[in-house]
N, C-alpha and C positions, 0 to 999 in steps of 0.2 A: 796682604790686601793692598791692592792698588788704587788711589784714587785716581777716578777720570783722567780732571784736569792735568796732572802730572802721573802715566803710566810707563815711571822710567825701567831700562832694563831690569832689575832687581824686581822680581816678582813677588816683594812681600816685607813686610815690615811697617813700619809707623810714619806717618807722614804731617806735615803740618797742619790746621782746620785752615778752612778757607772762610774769610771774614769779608761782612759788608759793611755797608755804611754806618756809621756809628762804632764798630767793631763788633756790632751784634755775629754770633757764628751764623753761618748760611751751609744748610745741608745740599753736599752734593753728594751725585750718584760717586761709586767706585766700581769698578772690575779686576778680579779676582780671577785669571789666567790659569796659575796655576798645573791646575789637572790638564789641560790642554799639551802640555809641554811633554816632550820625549822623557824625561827624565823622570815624570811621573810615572806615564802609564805606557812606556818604551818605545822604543826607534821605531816599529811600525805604525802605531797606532798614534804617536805624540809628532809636536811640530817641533823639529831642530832647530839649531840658531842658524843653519844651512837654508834653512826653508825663508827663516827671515829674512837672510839678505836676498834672496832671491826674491821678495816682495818692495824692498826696502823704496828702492828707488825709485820705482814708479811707485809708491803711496806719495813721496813725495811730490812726483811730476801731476799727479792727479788731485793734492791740493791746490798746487799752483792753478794747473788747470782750472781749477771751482774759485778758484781767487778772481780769476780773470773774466769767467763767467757772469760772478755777481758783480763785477765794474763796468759789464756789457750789458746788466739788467735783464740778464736770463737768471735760471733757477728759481723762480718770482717767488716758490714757496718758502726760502731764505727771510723775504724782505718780509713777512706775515709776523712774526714775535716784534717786530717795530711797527707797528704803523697803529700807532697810536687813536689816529683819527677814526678809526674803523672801529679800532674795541670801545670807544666812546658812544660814539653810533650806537654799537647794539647796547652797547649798556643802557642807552637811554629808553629805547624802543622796549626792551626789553622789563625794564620799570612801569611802563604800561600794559607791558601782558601780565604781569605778577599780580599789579593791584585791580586786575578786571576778571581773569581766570583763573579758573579751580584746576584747569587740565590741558594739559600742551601735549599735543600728538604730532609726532614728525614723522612723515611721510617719503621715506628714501629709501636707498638700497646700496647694497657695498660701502664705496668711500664716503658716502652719503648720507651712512647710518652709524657704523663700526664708529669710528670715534668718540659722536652724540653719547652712545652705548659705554664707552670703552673712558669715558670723564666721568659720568655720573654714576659709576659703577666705583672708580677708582675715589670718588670725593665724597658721594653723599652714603649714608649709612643704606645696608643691602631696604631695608624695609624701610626707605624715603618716602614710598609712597602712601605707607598709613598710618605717618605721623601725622595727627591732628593738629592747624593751626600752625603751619609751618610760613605763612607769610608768601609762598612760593606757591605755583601749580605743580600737582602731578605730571608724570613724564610718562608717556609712552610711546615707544620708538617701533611703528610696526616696518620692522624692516625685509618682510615679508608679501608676495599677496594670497598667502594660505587663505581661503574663505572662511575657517570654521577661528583660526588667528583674529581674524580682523574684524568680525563678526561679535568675537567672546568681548571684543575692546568698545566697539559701539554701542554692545548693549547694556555696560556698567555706566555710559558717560550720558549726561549734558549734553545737547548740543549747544545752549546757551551759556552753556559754564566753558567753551572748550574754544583755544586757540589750536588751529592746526598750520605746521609749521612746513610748506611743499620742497624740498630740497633735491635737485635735479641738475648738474652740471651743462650737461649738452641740454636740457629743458626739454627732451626727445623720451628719455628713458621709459620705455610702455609700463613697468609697472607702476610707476608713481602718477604717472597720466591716467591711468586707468582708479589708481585710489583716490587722485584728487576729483574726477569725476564723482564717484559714490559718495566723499565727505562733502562735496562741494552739495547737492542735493541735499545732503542729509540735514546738513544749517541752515540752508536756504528754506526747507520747508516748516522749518522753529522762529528762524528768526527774519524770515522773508527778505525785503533787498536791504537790511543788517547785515547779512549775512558776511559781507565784503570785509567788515571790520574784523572778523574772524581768521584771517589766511594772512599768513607770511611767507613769500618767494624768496626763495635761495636759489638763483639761475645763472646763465650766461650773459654778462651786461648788456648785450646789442642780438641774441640771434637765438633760436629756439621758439617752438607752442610755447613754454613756460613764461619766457619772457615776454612774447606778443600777449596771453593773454594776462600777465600780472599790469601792462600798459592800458589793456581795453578795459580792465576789472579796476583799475584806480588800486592795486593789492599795492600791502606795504612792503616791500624787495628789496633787497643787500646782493653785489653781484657777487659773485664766485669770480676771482680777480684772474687776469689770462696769463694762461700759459702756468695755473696750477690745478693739477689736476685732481682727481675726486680723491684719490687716496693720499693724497700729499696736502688735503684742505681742509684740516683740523682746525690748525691756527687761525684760519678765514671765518667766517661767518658763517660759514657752513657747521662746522663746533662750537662756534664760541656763542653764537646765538642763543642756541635750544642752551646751553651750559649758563648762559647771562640770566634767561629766565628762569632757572631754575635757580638762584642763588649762588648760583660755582662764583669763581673768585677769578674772572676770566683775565686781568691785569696780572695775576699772579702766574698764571698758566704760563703768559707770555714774558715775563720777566724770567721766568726759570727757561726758556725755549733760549730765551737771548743768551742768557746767561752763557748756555751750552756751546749755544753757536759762536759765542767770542773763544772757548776754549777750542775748538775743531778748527778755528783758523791757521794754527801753523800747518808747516808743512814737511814738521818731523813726524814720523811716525810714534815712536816712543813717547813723544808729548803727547797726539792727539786724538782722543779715543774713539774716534768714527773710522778715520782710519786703518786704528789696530786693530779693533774689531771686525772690522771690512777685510783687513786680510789676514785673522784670522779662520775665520769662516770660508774664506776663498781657497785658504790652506787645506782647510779638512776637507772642501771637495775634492779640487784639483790631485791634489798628493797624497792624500788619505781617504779617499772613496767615502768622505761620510754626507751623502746628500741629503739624508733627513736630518732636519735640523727641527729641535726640539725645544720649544721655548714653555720651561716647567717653573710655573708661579707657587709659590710657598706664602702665598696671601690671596684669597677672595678677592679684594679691591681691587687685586691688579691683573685678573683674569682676562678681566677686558680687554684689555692692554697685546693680550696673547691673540684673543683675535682680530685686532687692528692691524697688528705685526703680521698675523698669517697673509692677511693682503696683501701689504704692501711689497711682504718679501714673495711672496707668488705671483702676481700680477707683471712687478717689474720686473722679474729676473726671469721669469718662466719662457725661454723665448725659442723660437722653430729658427731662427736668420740670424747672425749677427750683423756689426755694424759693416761688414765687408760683402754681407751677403750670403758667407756662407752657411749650410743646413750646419747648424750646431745642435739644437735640441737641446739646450741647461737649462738650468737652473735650480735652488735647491727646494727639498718638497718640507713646509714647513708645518707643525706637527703644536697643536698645543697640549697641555697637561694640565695639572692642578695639585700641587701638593698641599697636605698630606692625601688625598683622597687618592688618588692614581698611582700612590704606591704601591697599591692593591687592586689594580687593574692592569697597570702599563708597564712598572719596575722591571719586573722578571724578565720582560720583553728585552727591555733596554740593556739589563746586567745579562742576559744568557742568550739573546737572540744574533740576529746578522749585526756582524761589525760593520754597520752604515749609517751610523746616529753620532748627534752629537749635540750636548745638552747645552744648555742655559738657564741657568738657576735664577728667580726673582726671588733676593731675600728683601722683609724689611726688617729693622733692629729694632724699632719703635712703633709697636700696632695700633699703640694708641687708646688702647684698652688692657689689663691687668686682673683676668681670673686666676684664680692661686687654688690647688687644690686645698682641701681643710683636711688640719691632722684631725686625728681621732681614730682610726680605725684599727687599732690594735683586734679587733675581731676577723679582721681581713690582712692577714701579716700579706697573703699576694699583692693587696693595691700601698702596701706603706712604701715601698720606693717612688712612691708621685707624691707622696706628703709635701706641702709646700714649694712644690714647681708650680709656675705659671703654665697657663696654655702655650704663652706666646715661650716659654723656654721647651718646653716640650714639641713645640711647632717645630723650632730652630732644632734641638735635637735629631727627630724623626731628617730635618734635609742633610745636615752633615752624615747623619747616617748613610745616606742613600747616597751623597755624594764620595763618601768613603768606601762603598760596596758599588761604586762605578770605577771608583782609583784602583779597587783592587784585583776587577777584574779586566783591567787597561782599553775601559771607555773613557773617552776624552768630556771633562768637562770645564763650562766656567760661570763665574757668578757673578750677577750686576746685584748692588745692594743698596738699597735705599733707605737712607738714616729713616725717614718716616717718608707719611705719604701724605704729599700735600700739593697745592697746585702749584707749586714752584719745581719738586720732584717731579712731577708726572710731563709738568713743562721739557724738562731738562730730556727725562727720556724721552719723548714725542722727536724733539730734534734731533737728537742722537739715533735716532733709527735711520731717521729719513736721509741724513747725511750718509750714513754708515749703508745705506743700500745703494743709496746712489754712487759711493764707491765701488760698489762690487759688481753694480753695472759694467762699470767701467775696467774691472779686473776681467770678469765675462765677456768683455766687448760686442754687450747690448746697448739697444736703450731701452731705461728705466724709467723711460716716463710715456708709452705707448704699449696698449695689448690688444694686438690685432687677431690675436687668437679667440676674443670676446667677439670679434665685430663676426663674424660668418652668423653665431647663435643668435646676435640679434636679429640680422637680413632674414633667417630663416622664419623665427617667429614671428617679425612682419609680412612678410609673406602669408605664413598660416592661419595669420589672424585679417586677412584680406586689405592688407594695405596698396592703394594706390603707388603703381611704380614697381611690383615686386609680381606681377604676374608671373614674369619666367623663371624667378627664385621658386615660387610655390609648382610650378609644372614639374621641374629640376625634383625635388624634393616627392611629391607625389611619386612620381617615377623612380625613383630612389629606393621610397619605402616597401618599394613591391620586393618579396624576400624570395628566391629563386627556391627555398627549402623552406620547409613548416615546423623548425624548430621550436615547436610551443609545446607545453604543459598546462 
C-alpha cells in the first residue's frame, strides 16, 4: 500500500503516519498501484518499468512547468484551498441563511452542481434531509430542467422558508436563467419585493445577465474568481457556499485541498501522486488501449465524488484538436460504478468483456458506522459464516474480492483509500484529481481547461429557442433537420 505523499518505487509495504500539529495523526489518502503493473496482470495488459521511464521525464518537466505557472498567477484554481478571506465571506453569509431557512435550493448545471452534489453526499448522512432540527436548511440541488424534476421540488417547499442559491459561471447558461426566472416568480408572489432577500448569485465578477441582474436586483453574490472554471470551482464559492449553509466544515475541506497540494509540488514522479497517477492512466491509454476508465466506489458517500470526476476527466480531456492543432480525437471515456451493488450488474463485464477498462477502486477503512452481524443462528448453518462480521468487513471483503478476480483475469487495477471520510479527505482528493488531470492534459497535449465541443449545442439551442443574433444558426439547423430518408418507426 502506497501512501500519496510518499509513492516511492516499492509498491507496498508499511510506511510512517503523517502527523500534524500537535502531533495529532492526520489521515491522508494512499494509492495502491499494484494490479496496474506487468507483473501482476502481464506484459500486455500491465505497465513495465519500461513504460515508466518513458513517462519519467516529462512528469517531471510538466511539474516544473505548473510550478511556474502558479508564480505567473495562472491555474487560479490552485490559489482556491488558500484564500482564506473568501471561506470567511461565505461562512458568514451563510450563518444568515441557516438561522432564516428551512430549505436552500441551488440552481446550476454541470460544474455548477456536481460538486454542491458530490460534498453533501460525501459529508452529511444520505437522509440529511429528514433529520428533524438539524440547525441547518435542507438541500436541493436541481441540476436538471426536467419539468416534472423541478415541479416534484416546488411543490413540497416554502416559498417563505426557502433560499435559492443561482450558480452560473459565464451567468449566460439557459437552463439556470430559465429556472431562476420560474423561482424568481414563485417568491415574488409569497413574499412580494422581500423577495430579493431570498437569492444568492454565484457569477462572473464583471460580465454576464447573471451578474447585471444580481447589480440591478441589490442580490447578495460571491464571484466565481477568473480564469477558474465551472468544473475546476469547487473550492470557490460555487462549493463551498451551498456546503457552508448547509453546516459542511468548509475550512476543513480546504485545509485537506492544501494539504494535498503542498504534497503534488515536487517534481519527482515517484514522490508525487498527481503525477503518477496522471501517467499512469496515460500509460493504460497510450500503450495499453484502456480508454474506459472506471472509477468504482466501495462507499455510498463517495459516489458523488464519481460523478464530479466523470466531468472533469471528460470535459477536459475529451478533445477533437490538440495543442498543435492537430485532429487527435482523445481522451479517456469515464465510467462510474458503485460497489458492492455493480458487482451485479457491471463485474462480468469488466472481468470477461473487451480488454479496454481500467479500474479505480474508492476504499474507505473507517465508514464510520459498525453493524455486526448477530450469532445465534445455528438453525441457518448456510448464514453462520457472517456470524460477527461487520458490514463494513464484509463491504471490504466483497472489493478485494472483485479486485482479485480482475488480477486473475489480467485487468489492470488500482486503489485510492481513505482512512475515513471527512472534510479534510474529501479536500485532499478534490485537489488531487484536478492536478492529476491537468497532468494528462498535458501528456494528451490538450487543453484542460476549455470545451469547445460544448459551445456548437449551446449556439444551436439558442437559436431554437429564438435568441436574438442566432437567426442563421437556427435556418442552418432547420435545414439540417430535414432527413433525405424516413427512417422512423
Amino acid at each position: 500500500m502506497i501512501p500519496l505523499p510518499l509513492p516511492t518505487r516499492g509498491r507496498g509495504g508499511d510506511f510512517p503516519q503523517v502527523s500534524g500539529t500537535g502531533g495529532q495523526q492526520v489521515d491522508i489518502l494512499r494509492l495502491d498501484y499494484n494490479y496496474l503493473m506487468a507483473e501482476a496482470v502481464g506484459d500486455d495488459q500491465g505497465i513495465r518499468e519500461i513504460d515508466l521511464d518513458f513517462v519519467r521525464k516529462r512528469a517531471g518537466r510538466f511539474a516544473r512547468d505548473i510550478s511556474r505557472q502558479r508564480k505567473a498567477g495562472e491555474l487560479a484554481f490552485l490559489r482556491l484551498p488558500y484564500d482564506r478571506a473568501v471561506q470567511d465571506q461565505v461562512a458568514a453569509v451563510a450563518q444568515n441563511v441557516k438561522a432564516r431557512f428551512r430549505n436552500l435550493v441551488v440552481l446550476g448545471i454541470g460544474g455548477s452542481a456536481l460538486g454542491t452534489s458530490a460534498l453533501q453526499q460525501a459529508l452529511h448522512p444520505w437522509v440529511y434531509n429528514v433529520y428533524p432540527e438539524k440547525g441547518c436548511p435542507r438541500l436541493f440541488v436541481l441540476d436538471n430542467i426536467d419539468p416534472r424534476f423541478v415541479a416534484d421540488v416546488m411543490e413540497v417547499l416554502d416559498p417563505s422558508e426557502t433560499a435559492v442559491c443561482v450558480v452560473s459561471k459565464s451567468g449566460s447558461t439557459t437552463e439556470t436563467l430559465a429556472q431562476y426566472m420560474i423561482f424568481k416568480r414563485w417568491v415574488e408572489e409569497v413574499e412580494g419585493r422581500a423577495f430579493k432577500e431570498h437569492f444568492f448569485f454565484i457569477t462572473d465578477p464583471e460580465k454576464g445577465p447573471l451578474r447585471e441582474i444580481a447589480e440591478k436586483e441589490g442580490y447578495v453574490s460571491f464571484p466565481v474568481p477568473p480564469g477558474v472554471g465551472g468544473r475546476f470551482s469547487v473550492l470557490s464559492a460555487v462549493g463551498l457556499f451551498p456546503a457552508a449553509c448547509v453546516g459542511l466544515d468548509i475550512h476543513g475541506i480546504c485545509e485537506g485541498a492544501a494539504r494535498m497540494d503542498s504534497i503534488c509540488r515536487v517534481d519527482s514522479m515517484e514522490e508525487n501522486p498527481a503525477l503518477l497517477y496522471a501517467a499512469l492512466m496515460y500509460l493504460m491509454v497510450i500503450r495499453k488501449k484502456k480508454n474506459i476508465h472506471v472509477l468504482l466506489s466501495y462507499s455510498n458517500r463517495l459516489y458523488g465524488l464519481t460523478d464530479w470526476y466523470r466531468q472533469l476527466l471528460a470535459e477536459s480531456l475529451g478533445k477533437r484538436f490538440d495543442l498543435d492543432g492537430k485532429e487527435v480525437h482523445v481522451g479517456p471515456t469515464p465510467i462510474k460504478a458503485l460497489g458492492v451493488t455493480d458487482q451485479h450488474s457491471q463485474i462480468q463485464l469488466y472481468v470477461e468483456g473487451p480488454r479496454d477498462k481500467v479500474i479505480t477502486f474508492l476504499k474507505v477503512e473507517d465508514h464510520g458506522a459498525n453493524l455486526v452481524v448477530p450469532e445465534g443462528v445455528e438453525e441457518h448453518q448456510a448464514l453462520k459464516f457472517l456470524e460477527g462480521h461487520s458490514l463494513g468487513e464484509i463491504m471490504e471483503a466483497e472489493r478485494v474480492g472483485t479486485e482479485f478476480a480482475l488480477k486473475k483475469a489480467g485487468r489492470p487495477s488500482c486503489t485510492i483509500t481513505f482512512p475515513r471520510v471527512t472534510p479534510f479527505t474529501v479536500g485532499q482528493y478534490i485537489i488531487l484529481k484536478q492536478i492529476a488531470v491537468t497532468v494528462m492534459g498535458r501528456y494528451f497535449k490538450v487543453n484542460p481547461f476549455d470545451q469547445p465541443g460544448v459551445e456548437e449545442g449551446k449556439a444551436a439551442a439558442f437559436a431554437l429557442l429564438g435568441r436574438e443574433g442566432y437567426e442563421e444558426k437556427r435556418k442552418e439547423i432547420l435545414e439540417g433537420l430535414e432527413k433525405d430518408l424516413d427512417l422512423r418507426i
